[in-house]
C-alpha positions in Angstrom: 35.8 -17.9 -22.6 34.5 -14.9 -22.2 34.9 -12.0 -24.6 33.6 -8.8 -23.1 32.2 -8.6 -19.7 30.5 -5.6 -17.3 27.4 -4.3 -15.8 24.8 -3.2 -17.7 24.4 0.0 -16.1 22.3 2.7 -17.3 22.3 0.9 -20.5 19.0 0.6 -22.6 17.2 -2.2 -23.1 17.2 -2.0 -26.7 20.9 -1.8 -26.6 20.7 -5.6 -25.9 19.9 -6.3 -29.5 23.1 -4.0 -30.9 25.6 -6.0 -29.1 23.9 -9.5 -30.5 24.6 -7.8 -33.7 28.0 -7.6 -33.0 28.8 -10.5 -31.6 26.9 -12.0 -35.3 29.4 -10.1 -37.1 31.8 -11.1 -35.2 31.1 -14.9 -35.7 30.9 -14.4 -39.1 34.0 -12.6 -39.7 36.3 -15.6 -37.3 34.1 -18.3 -38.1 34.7 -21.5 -35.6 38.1 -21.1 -34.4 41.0 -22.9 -31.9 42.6 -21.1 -29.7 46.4 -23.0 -28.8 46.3 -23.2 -24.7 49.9 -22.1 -23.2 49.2 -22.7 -19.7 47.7 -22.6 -17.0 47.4 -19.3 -14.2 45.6 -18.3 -11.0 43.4 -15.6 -11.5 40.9 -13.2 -9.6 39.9 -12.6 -6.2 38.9 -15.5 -4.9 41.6 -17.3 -7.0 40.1 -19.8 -9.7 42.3 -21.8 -12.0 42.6 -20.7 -15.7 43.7 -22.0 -19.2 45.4 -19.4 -20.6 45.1 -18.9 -24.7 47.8 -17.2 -27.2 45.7 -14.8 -28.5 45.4 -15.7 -32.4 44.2 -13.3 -35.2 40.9 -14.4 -35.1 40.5 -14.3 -31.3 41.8 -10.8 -31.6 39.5 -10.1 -34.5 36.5 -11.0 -32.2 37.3 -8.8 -29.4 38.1 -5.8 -31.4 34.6 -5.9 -33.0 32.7 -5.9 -29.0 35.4 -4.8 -27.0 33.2 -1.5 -27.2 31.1 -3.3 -24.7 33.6 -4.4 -22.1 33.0 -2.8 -18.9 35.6 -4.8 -17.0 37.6 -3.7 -14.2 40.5 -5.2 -16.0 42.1 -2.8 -18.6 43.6 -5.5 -20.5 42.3 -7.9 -22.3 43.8 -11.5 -21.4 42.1 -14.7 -23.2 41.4 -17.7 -21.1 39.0 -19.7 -19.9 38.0 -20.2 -16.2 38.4 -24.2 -14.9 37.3 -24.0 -11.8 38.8 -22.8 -7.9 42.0 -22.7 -7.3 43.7 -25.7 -7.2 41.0 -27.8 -9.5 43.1 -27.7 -12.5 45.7 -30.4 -10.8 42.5 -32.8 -10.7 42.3 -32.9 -14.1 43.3 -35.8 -17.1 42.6 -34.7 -20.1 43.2 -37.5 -23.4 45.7 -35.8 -25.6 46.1 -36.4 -28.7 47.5 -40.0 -29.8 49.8 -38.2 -32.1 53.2 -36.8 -31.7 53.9 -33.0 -31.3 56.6 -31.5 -33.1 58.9 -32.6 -31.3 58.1 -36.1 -31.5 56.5 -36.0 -27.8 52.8 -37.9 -27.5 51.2 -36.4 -24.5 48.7 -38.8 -22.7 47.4 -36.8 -19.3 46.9 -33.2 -18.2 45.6 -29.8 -19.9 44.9 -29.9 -23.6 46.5 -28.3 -25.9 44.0 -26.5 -27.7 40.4 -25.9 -27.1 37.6 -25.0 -30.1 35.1 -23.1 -30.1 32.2 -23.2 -32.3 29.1 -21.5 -30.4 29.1 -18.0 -28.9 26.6 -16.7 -26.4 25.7 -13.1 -25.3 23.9 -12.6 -22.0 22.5 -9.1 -20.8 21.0 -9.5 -17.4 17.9 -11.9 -17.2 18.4 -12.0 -21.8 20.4 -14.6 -23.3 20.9 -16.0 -26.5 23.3 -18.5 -27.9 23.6 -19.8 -31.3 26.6 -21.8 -33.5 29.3 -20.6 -34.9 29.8 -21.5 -38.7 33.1 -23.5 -39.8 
């Protein structure tokens, strides 16, 4: 999933370093987090196959503290997490879980429910750096 996206631009190098800070203050906020998937929708040009995420407190949380470095096309900012081309999401069987949902249901095949995540990465042309997320 990706948080903030955009060229770089005329951006300085040394900026590279402010938005890592961020995106540690960030993590450290939200800690590791779930985000409840509540579908699935065709996005972008070519079309590719998305899980779509409700967008939770802490999600929101996250975003707010980088969305200063978004340089997107998209005005709004809509959580989910790219699959694969269009069509690839039918080709998938996920294992649910073996329990029962609320309403006493037990899914056993198709998109999960929920995905964690508990690293977060920031890239900035030919830089990258990764590191966990604490619980």
């Amino acid at each position: 999933m990706t948080l903030v996206w955009g060229p770089i631009g005329n951006r300085a190098d040394s900026q590279f370093n402010d938005l890592v800070k961020d995106a540690i203050s960030a993590s450290r906020i939200t800690g590791a987090f779930s985000l409840p998937v509540t579908g699935l929708q065709e996005l972008g040009d070519p079309p590719v196959d998305a899980l779509m995420f409700y967008p939770t407190p802490q999600l929101l949380l996250a975003y707010n503290i980088v969305q200063q470095w978004n340089g997107s096309q998209f005005p709004n900012y809509l959580p989910h997490a790219t699959i694969g081309p269009a069509g690839s999401a039918s080709q998938m069987t996920m294992p649910q879980n073996v329990w029962p949902d609320v309403n006493g249901n037990t899914p056993s095949k198709g998109l999960p429910s929920s995905l964690w995540f508990n690293r977060i990465a920031v890239a900035w042309g030919d830089k990258k750096i990764a590191f966990n997320i604490d619980y």
